[in-house]
N, CA and C atoms of all chains as a GROMACS GRO file, in nm:
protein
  444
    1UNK      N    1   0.083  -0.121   0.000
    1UNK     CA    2   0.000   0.000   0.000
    1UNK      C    3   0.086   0.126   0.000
    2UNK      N    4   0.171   0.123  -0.089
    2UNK     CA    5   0.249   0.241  -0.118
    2UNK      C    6   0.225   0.323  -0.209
    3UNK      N    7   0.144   0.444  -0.210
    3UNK     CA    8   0.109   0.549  -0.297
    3UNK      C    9   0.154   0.590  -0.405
    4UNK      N   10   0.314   0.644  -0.393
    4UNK     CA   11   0.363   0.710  -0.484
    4UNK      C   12   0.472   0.677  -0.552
    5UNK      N   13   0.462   0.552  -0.625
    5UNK     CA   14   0.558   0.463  -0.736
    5UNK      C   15   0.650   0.573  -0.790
    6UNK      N   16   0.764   0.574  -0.807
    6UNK     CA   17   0.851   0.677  -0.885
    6UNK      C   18   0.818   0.550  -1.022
    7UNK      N   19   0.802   0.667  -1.177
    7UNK     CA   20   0.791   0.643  -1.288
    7UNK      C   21   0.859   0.722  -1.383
    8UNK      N   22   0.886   0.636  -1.505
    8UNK     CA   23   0.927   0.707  -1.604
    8UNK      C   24   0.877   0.843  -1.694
    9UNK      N   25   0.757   0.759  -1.666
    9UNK     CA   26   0.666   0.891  -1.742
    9UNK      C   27   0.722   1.087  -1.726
   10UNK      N   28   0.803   1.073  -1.632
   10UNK     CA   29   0.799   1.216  -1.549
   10UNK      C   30   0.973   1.276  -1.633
   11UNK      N   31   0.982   1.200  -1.648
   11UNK     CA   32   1.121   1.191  -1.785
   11UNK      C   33   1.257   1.243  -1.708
   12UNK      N   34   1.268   1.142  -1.587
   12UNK     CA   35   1.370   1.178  -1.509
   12UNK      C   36   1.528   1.097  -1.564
   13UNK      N   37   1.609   1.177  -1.606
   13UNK     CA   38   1.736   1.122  -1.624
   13UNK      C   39   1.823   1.034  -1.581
   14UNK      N   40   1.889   0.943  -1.593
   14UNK     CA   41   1.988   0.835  -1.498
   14UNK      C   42   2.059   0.880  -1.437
   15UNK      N   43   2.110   1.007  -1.468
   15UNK     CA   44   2.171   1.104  -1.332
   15UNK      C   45   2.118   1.158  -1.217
   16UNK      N   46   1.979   1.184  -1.278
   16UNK     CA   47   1.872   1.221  -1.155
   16UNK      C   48   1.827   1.064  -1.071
   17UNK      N   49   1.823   0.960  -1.145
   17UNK     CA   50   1.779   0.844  -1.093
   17UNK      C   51   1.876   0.797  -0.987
   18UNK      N   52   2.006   0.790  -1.025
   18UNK     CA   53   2.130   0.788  -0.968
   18UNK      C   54   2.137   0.853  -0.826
   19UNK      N   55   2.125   0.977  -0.840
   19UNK     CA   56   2.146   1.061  -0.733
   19UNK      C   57   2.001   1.033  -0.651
   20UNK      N   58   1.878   1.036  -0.665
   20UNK     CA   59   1.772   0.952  -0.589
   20UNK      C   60   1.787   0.851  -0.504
   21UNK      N   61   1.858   0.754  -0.577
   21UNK     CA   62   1.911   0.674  -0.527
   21UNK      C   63   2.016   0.628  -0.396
   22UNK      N   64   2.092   0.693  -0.452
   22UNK     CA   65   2.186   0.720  -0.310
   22UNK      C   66   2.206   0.787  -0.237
   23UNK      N   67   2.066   0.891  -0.258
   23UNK     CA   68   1.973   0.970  -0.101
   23UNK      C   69   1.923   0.897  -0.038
   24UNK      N   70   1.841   0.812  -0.108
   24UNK     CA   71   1.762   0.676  -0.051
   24UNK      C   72   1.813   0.587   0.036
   25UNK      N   73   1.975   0.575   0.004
   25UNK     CA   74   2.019   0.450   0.023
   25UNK      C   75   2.077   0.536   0.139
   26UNK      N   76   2.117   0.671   0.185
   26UNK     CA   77   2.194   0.719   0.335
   26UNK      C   78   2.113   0.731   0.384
   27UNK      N   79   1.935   0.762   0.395
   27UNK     CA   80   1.845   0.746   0.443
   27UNK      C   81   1.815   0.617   0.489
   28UNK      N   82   1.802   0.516   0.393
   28UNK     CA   83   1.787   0.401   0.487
   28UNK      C   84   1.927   0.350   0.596
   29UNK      N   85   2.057   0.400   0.574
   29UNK     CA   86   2.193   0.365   0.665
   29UNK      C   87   2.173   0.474   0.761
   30UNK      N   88   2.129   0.565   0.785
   30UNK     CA   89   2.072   0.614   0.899
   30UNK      C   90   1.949   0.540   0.984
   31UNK      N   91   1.864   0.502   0.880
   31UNK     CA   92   1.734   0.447   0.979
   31UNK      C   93   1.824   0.339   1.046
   32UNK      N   94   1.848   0.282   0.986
   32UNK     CA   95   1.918   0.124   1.024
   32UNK      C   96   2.032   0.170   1.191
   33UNK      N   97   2.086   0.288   1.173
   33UNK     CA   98   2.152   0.310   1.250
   33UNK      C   99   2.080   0.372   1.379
   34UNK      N  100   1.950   0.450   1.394
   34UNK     CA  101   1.819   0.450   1.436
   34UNK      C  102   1.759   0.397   1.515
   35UNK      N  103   1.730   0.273   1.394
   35UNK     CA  104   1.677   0.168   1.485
   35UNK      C  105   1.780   0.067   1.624
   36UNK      N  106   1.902   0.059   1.520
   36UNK     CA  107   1.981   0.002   1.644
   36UNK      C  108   1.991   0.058   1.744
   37UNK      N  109   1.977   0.203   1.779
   37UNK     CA  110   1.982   0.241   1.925
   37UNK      C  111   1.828   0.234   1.964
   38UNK      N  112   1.747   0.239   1.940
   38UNK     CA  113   1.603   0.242   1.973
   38UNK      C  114   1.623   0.087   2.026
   39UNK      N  115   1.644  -0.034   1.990
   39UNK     CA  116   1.609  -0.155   2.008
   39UNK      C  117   1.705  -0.157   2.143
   40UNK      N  118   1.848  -0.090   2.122
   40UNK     CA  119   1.909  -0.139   2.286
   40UNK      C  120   1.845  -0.046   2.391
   41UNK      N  121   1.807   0.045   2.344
   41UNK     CA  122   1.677   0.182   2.413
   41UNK      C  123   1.561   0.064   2.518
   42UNK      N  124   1.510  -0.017   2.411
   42UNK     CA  125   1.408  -0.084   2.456
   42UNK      C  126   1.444  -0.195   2.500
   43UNK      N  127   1.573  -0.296   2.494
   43UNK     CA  128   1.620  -0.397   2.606
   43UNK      C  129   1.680  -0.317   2.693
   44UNK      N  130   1.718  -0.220   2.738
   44UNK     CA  131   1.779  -0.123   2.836
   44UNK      C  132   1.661  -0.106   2.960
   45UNK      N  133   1.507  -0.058   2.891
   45UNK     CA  134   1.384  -0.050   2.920
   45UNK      C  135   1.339  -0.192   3.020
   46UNK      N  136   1.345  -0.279   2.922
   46UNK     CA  137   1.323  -0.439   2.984
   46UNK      C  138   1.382  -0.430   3.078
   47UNK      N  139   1.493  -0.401   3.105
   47UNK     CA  140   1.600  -0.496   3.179
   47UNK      C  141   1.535  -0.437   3.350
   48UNK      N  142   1.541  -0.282   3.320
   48UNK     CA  143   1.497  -0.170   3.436
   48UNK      C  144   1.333  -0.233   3.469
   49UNK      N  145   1.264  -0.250   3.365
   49UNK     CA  146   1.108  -0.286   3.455
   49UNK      C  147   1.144  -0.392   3.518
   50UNK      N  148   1.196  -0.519   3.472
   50UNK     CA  149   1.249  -0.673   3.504
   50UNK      C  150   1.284  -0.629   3.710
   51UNK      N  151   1.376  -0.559   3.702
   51UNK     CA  152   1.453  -0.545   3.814
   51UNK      C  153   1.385  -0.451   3.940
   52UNK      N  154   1.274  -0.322   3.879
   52UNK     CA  155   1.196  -0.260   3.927
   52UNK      C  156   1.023  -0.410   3.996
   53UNK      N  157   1.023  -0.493   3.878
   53UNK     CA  158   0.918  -0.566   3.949
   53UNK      C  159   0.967  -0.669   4.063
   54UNK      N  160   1.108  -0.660   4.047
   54UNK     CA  161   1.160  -0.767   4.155
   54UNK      C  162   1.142  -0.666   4.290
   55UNK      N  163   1.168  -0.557   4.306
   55UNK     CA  164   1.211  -0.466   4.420
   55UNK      C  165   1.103  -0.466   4.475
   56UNK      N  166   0.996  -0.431   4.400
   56UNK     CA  167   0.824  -0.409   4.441
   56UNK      C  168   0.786  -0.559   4.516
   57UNK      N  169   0.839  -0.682   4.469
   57UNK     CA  170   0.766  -0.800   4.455
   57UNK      C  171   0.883  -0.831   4.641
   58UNK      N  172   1.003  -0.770   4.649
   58UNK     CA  173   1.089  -0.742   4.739
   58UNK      C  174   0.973  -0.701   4.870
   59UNK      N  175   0.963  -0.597   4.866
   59UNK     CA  176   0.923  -0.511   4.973
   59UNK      C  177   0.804  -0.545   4.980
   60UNK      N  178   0.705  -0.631   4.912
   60UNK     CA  179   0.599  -0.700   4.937
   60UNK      C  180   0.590  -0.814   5.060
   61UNK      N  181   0.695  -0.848   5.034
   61UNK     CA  182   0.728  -0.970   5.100
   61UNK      C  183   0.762  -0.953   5.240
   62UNK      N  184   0.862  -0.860   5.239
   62UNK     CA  185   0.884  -0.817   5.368
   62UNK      C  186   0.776  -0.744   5.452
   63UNK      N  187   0.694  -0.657   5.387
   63UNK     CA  188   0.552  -0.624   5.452
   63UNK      C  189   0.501  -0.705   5.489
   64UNK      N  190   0.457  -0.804   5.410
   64UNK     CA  191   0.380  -0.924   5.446
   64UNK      C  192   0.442  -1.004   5.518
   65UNK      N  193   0.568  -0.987   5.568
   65UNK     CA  194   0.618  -1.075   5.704
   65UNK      C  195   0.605  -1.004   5.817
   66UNK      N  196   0.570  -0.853   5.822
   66UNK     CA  197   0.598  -0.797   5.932
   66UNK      C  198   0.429  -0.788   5.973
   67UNK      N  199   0.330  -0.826   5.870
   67UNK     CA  200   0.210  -0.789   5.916
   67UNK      C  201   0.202  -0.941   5.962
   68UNK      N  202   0.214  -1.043   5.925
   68UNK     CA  203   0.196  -1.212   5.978
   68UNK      C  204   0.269  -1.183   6.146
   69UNK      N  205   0.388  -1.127   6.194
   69UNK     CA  206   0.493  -1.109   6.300
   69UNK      C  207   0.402  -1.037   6.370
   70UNK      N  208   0.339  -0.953   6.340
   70UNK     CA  209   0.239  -0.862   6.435
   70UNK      C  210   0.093  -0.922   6.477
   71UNK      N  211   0.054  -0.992   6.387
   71UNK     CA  212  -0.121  -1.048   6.381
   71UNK      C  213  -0.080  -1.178   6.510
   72UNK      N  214   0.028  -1.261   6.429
   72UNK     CA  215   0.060  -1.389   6.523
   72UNK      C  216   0.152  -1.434   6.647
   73UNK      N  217   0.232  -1.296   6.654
   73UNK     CA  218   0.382  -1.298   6.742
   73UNK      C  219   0.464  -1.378   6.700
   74UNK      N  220   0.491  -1.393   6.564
   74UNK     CA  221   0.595  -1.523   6.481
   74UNK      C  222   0.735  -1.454   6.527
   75UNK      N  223   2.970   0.878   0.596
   75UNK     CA  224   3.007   0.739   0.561
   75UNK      C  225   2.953   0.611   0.492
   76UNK      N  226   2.948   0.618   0.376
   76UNK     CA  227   2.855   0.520   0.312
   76UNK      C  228   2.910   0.475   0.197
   77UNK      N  229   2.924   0.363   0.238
   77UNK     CA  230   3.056   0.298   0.108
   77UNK      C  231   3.038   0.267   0.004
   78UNK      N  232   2.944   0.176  -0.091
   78UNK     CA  233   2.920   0.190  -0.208
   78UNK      C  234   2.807   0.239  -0.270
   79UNK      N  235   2.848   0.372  -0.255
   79UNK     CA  236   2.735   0.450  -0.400
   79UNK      C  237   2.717   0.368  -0.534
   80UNK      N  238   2.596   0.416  -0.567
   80UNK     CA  239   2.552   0.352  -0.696
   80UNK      C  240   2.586   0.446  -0.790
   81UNK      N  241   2.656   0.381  -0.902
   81UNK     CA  242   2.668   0.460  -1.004
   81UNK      C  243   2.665   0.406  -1.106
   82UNK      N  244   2.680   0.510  -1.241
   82UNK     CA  245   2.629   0.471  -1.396
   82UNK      C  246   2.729   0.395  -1.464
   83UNK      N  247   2.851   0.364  -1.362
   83UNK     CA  248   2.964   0.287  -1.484
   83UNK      C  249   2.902   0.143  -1.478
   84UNK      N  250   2.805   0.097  -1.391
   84UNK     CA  251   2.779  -0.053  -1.385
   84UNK      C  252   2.692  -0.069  -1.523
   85UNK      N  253   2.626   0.056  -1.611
   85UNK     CA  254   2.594   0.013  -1.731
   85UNK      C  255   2.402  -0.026  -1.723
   86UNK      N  256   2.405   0.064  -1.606
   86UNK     CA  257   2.224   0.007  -1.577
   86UNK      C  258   2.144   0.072  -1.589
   87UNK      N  259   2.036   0.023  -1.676
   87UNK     CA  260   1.911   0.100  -1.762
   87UNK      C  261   1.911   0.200  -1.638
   88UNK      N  262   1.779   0.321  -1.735
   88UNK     CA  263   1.671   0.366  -1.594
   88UNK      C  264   1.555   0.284  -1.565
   89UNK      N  265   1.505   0.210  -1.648
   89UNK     CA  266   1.412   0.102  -1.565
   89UNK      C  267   1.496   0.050  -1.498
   90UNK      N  268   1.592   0.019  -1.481
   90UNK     CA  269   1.668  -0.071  -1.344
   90UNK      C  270   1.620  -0.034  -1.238
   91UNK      N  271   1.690   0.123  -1.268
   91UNK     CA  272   1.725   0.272  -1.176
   91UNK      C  273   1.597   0.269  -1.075
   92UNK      N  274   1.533   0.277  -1.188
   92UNK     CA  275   1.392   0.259  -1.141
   92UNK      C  276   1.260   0.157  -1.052
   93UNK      N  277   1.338   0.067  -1.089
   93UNK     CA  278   1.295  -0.046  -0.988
   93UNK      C  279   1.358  -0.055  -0.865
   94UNK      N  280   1.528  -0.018  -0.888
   94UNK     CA  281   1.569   0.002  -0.730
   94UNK      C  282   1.514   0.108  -0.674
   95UNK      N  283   1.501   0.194  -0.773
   95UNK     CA  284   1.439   0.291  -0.652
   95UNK      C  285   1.274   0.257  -0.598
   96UNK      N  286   1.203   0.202  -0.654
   96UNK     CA  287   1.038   0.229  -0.566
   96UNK      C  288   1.090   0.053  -0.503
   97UNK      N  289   1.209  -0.006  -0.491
   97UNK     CA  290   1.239  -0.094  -0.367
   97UNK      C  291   1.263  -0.057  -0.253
   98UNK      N  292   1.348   0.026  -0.256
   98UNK     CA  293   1.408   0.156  -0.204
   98UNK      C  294   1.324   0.203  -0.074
   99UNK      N  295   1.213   0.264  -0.169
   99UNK     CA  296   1.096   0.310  -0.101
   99UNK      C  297   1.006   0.274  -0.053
  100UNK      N  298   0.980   0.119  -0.112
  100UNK     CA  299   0.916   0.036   0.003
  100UNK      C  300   0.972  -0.006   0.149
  101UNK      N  301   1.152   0.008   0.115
  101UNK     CA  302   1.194  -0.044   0.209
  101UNK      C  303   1.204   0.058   0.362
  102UNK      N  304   1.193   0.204   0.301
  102UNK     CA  305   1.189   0.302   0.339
  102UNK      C  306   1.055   0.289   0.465
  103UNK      N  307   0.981   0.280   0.367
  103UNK     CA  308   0.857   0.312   0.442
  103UNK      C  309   0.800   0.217   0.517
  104UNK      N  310   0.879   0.073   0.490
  104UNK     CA  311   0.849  -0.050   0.629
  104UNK      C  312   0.933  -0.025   0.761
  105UNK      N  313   1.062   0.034   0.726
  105UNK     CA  314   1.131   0.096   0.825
  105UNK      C  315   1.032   0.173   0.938
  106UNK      N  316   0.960   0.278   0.851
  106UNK     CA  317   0.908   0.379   0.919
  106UNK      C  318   0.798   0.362   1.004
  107UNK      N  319   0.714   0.236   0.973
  107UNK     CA  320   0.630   0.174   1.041
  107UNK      C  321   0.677   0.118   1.166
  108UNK      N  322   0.774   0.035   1.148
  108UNK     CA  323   0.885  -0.032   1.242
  108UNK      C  324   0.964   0.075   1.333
  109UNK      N  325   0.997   0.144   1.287
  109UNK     CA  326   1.038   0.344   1.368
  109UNK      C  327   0.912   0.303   1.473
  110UNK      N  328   0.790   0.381   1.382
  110UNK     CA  329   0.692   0.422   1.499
  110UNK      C  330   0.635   0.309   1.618
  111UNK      N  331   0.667   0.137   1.602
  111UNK     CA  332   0.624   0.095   1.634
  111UNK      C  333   0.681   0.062   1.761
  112UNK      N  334   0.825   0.084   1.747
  112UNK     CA  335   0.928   0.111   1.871
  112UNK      C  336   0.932   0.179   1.922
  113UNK      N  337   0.858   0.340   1.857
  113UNK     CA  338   0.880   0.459   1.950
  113UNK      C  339   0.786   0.447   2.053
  114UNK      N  340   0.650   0.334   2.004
  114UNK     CA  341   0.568   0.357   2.120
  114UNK      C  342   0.568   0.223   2.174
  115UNK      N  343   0.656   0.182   2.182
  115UNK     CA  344   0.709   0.090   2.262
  115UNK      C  345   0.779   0.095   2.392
  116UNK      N  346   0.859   0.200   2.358
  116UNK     CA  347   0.985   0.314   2.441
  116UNK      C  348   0.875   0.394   2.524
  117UNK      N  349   0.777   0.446   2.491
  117UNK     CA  350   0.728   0.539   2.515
  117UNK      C  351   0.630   0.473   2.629
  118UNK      N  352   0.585   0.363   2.619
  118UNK     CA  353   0.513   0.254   2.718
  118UNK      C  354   0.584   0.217   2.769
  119UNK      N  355   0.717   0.161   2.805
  119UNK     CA  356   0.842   0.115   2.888
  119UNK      C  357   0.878   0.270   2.975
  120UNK      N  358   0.864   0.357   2.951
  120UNK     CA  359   0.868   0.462   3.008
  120UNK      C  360   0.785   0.520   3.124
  121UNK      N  361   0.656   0.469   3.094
  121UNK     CA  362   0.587   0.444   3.169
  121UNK      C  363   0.539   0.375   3.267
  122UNK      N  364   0.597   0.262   3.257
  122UNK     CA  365   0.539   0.168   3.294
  122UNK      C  366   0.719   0.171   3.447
  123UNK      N  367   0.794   0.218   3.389
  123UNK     CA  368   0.918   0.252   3.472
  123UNK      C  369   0.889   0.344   3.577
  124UNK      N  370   0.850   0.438   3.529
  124UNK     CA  371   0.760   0.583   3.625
  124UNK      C  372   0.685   0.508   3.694
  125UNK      N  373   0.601   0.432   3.695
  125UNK     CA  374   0.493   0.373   3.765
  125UNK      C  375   0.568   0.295   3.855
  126UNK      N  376   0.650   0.202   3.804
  126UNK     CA  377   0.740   0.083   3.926
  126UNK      C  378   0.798   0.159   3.998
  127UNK      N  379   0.835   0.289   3.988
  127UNK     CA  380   0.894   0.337   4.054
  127UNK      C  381   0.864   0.408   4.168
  128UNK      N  382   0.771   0.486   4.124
  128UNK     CA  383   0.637   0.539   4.224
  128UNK      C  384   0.612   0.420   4.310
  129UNK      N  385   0.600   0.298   4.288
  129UNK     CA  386   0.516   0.169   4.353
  129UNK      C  387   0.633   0.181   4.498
  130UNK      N  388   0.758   0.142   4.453
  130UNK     CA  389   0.917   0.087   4.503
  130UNK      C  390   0.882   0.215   4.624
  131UNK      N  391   0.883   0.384   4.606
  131UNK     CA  392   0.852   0.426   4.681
  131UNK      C  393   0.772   0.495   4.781
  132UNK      N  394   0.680   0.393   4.741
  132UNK     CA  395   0.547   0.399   4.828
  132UNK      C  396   0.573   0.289   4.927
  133UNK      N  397   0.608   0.178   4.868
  133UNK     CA  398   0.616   0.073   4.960
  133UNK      C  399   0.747   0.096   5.088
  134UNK      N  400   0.864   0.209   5.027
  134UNK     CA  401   0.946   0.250   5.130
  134UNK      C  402   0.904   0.306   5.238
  135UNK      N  403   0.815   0.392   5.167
  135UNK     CA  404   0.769   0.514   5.288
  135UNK      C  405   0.675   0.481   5.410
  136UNK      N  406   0.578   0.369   5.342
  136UNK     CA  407   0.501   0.269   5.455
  136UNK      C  408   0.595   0.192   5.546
  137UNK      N  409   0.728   0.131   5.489
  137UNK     CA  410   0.762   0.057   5.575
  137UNK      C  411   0.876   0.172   5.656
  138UNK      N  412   0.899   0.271   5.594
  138UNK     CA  413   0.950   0.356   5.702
  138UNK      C  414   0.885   0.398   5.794
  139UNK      N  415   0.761   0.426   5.782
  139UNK     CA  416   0.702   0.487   5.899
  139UNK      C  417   0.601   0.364   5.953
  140UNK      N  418   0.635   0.245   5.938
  140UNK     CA  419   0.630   0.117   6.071
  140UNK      C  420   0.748   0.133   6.109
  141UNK      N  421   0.866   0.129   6.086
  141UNK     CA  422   0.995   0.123   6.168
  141UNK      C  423   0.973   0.229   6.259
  142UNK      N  424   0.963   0.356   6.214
  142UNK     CA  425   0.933   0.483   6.306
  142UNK      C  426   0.869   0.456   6.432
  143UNK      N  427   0.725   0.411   6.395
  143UNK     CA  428   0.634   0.381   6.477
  143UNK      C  429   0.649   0.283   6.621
  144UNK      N  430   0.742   0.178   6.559
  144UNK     CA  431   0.792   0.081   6.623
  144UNK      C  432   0.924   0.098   6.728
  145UNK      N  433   1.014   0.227   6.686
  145UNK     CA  434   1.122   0.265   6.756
  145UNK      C  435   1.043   0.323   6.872
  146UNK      N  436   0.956   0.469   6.828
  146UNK     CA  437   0.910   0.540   6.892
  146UNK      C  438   0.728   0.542   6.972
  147UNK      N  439   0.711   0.455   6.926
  147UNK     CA  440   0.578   0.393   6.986
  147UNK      C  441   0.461   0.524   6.906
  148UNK      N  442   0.509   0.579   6.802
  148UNK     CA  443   0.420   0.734   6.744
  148UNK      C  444   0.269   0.653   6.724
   0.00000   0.00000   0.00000
């Protein structure tokens, strides 16, 4: 579903095609370069919630020993 | 930095030209889907970090002020 096909009809030269081209092509070696920090962006992300649900799941625990220590005299 | 430019000594039509390029541009624009689909990916990991984090110190501040309570009988 891509709109706007580049065509001949428009009577663009092999020099102009050329040079299109290898705008195209530092555009996509940028995205590419882009995306690789975005993806360690987002295992960087993982790693921090991973370690943030342990801390929470941490101090749960210990609440819940100090409320059992108080209810029962454990 | 981008090492092999395309150029006209390889002897290639502009229909070539031309087919690499609307490849080009498909490839372009799956990128860009894939861009946005990470940005709000990042952008939900961000959140969801803010939130664990808020949690981590809520659960401090309760169990600080049982320790309090418990030193000082408050």
């Amino acid at each position: 579903t891509f709109d706007h096909s580049y065509s001949l009809t428009s009577g663009t030269t092999s020099t102009e095609l050329l040079k299109k081209l290898n705008e195209q092509r530092d555009i996509i070696a940028l995205m590419e370069v882009k995306m690789k920090e975005m993806k360690s962006t987002i295992r960087q992300l993982r790693i921090t919630e991973a370690k943030l649900r342990e801390e929470v799941r941490d101090r749960d625990r210990i609440m819940s020993m100090a409320v059992l220590r108080k209810k029962h005299g454990v």
